[in-house]
Structure formats: structure tokens, C-alpha cells
C-alpha positions in Angstrom: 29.6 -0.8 14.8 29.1 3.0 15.0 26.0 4.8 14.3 25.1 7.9 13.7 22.2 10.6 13.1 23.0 12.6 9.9 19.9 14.7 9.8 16.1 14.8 11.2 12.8 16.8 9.9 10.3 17.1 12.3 7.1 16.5 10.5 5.4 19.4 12.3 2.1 16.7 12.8 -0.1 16.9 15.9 -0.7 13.6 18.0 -3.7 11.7 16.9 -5.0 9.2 19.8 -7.1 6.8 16.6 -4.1 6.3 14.5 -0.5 6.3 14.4 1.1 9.2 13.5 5.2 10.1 11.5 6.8 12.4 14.2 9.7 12.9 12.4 12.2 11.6 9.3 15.8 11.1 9.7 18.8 9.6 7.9 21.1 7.4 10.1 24.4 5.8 9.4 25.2 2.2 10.8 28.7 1.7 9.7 29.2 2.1 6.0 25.8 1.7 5.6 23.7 5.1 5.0 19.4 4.3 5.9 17.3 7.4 4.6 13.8 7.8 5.3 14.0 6.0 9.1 10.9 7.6 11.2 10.5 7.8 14.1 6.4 7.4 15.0 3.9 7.4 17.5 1.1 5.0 17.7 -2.6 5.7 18.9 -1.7 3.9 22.2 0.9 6.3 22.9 4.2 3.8 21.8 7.1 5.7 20.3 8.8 3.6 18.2 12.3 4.6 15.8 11.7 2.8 12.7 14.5 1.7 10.1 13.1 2.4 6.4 10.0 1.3 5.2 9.2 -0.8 1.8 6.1 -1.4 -0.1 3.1 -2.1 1.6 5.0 -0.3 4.6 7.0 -3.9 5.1 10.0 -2.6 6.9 13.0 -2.7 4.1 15.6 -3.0 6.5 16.1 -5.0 9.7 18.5 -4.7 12.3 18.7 -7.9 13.6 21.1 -7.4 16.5 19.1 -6.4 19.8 21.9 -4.1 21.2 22.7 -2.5 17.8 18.5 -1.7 17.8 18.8 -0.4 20.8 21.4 1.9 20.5 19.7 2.9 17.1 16.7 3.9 18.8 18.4 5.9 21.7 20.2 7.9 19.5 17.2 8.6 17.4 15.3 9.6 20.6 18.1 11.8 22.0 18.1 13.6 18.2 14.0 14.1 18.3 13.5 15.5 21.5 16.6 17.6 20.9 14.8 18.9 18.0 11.9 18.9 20.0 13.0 20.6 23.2 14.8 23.3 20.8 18.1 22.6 22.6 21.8 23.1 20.2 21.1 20.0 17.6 24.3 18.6 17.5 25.0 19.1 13.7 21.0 17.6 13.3 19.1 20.0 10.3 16.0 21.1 11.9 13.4 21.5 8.9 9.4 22.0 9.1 7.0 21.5 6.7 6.6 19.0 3.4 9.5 20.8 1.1 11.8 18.1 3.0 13.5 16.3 0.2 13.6 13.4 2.9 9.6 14.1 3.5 8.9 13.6 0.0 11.5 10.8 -0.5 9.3 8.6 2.0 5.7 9.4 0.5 4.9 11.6 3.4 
């Protein structure tokens, strides 16, 4: 099943070594399936973790079950942050900054 990055806002937030911290929110496709508000955060500890969407009581809303579909999940998330990051040509990624994010606001951030 393909997946794919649709677009990713960089929170603009610094790294915080109490708590864990939203580095960025992006909308991925797996299949015919469209999940807004994935994040992808970084813990206190230093773990960087891509995150499908989150419910109430930040329960995640979605799971993907299959180990190799994760994983590919999370390196394509990766390779779109620290493309973002790094500044380098975005591959059709939105680069946006700041709270106006429809996509910020969307996920309560």
C-alpha cells in the first residue's frame, strides 16, 4: 500500500529537555485513506517519534498495525521534516510557520 506526505507545518517550537514537545504537523495518505493532524514529536529524552492522529485524551485515533507499513510511515515522515528542516527543495511539502496553520489549529495546537 502506498503512502505519501501531502503537506507538513513545522511548528517553529524550541526543544524542551522536561517535556515532550510537537515538532511538526502533517497530513499523510496511506492508500485511500487521507490522516490529517499526524505529528511528528520529540520527547524530553530525546526520542523522535512520527505519530498517526491523536484522539481524546491524546489516545492515538488511528493505528497502523502492520510493522513494515509503520515503518515506512515514519521514514517518509522523517525524510519530509528534516527536508523542511534542512531548507532543502520540499518535494511538493508546504512549508508553513506559525499558529495560522489550518492543520495547527485543526489538532488543538
Amino acid at each position: 500500500m502506498d503512502i505519501e506526505i501531502l503537506h507538513m507545518a513545522l511548528t517553529g517550537r524550541p526543544d524542551d529537555d522536561e517535556r515532550t514537545v510537537t515538532k511538526a504537523i502533517f497530513t499523510a495518505r496511506v492508500g485511500p485513506v487521507q490522516l490529517s493532524s499526524c505529528a511528528i514529536v520529540r520527547q524530553g529524552d530525546g526520542h523522535v517519534m512520527a505519530m498517526p492522529p491523536l484522539g481524546k485524551f491524546d489516545k492515538a485515533a488511528v493505528r497502523i498495525r502492520d510493522d513494515e507499513m509503520y515503518m515506512e510511515f515514519r521514514r517518509l515522515a522523517f525524510e519530509a521534516y528534516d527536508a523542511l528542516v534542512d531548507e532543502e527543495p520540499d518535494a511538493g511539502l508546504l512549508r508553513v510557520l506559525g499558529a495560522e496553520n489550518e492543520s495547527l489549529r485543526m489538532a488543538g495546537i
